[in-house]
C-alpha positions as CSV (number, residue, x, y, z in Angstrom):
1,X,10.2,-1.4,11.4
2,X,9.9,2.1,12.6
3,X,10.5,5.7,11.1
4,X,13.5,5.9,13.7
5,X,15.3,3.1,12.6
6,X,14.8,3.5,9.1
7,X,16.7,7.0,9.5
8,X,19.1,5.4,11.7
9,X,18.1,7.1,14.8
10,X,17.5,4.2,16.4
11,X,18.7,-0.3,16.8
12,X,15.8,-2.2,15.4
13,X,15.9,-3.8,19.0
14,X,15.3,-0.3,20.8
15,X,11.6,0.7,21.6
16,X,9.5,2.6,19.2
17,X,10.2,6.7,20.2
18,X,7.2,8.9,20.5
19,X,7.7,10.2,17.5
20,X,7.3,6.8,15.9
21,X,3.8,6.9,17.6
22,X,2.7,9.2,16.2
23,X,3.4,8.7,13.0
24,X,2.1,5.3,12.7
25,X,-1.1,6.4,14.6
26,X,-1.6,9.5,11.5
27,X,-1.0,6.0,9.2
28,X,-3.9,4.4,10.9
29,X,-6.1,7.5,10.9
30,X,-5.5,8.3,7.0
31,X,-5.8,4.4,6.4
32,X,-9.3,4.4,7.9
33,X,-10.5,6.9,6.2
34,X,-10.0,5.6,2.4
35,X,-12.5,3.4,0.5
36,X,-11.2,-0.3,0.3
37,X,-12.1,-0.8,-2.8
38,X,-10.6,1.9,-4.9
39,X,-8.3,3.8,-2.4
40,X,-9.7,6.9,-2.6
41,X,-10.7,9.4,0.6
42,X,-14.0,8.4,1.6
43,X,-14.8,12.2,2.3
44,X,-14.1,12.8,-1.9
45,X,-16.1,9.9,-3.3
46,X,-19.4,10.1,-0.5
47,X,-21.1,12.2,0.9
48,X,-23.6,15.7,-0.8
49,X,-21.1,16.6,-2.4
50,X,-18.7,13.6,-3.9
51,X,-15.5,14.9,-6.1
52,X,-15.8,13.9,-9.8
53,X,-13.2,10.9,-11.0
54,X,-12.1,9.9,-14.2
55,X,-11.2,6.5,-15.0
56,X,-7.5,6.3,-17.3
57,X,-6.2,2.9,-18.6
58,X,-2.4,1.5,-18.5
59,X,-1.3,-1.8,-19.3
60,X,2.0,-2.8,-16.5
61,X,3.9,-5.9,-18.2
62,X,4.6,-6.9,-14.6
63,X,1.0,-7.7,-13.4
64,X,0.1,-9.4,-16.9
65,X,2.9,-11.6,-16.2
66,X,1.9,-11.9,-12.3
67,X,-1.5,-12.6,-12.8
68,X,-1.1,-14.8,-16.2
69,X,1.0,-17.0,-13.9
70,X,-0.8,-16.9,-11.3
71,X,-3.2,-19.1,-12.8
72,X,-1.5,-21.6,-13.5
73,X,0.6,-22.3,-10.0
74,X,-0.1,-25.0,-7.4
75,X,-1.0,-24.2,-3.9
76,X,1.9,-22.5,-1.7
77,X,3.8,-21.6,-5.1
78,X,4.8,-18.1,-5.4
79,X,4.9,-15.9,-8.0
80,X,7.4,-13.0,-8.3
81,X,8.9,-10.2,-10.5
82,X,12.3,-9.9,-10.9
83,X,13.9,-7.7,-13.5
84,X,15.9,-9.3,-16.4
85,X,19.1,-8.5,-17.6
């Protein structure tokens, strides 16, 4: 789905605009140019000159339930999060 039709611009069944384009081209360029392990820009964490980082902790309930479940499933089982009432 495109910027376009997301906004309402556009039918999902029209062709992508220019615009559109573009935008998912800037997606690809930014994309490229983070580290795929920890998401950062590649141009802050290498280099002479790498940016300093500092590592902060959180526990999320929702992946400690994903991934404690996870475990435990059989092949082509999903695991999902929904919220309870």
């Amino acid at each position: 789905m495109s910027i376009s039709t997301l906004r309402g611009e556009r039918k999902p069944t029209q062709k992508w605009t220019q615009k559109d384009r573009l935008i998912a081209l800037a997606l690809t360029v930014y994309e490229s140019g983070l580290c795929k392990g920890c998401g950062q820009p590649l141009d802050h964490t290498t280099g002479e000159r790498p940016r300093d980082y500092s590592v902060r902790e959180y526990h999320c309930s929702g992946c400690y339930e994903l991934e404690s479940r996870t475990k435990k499933h059989e092949p082509g089982q999903k695991v999902y999060l929904f919220p309870e009432e």
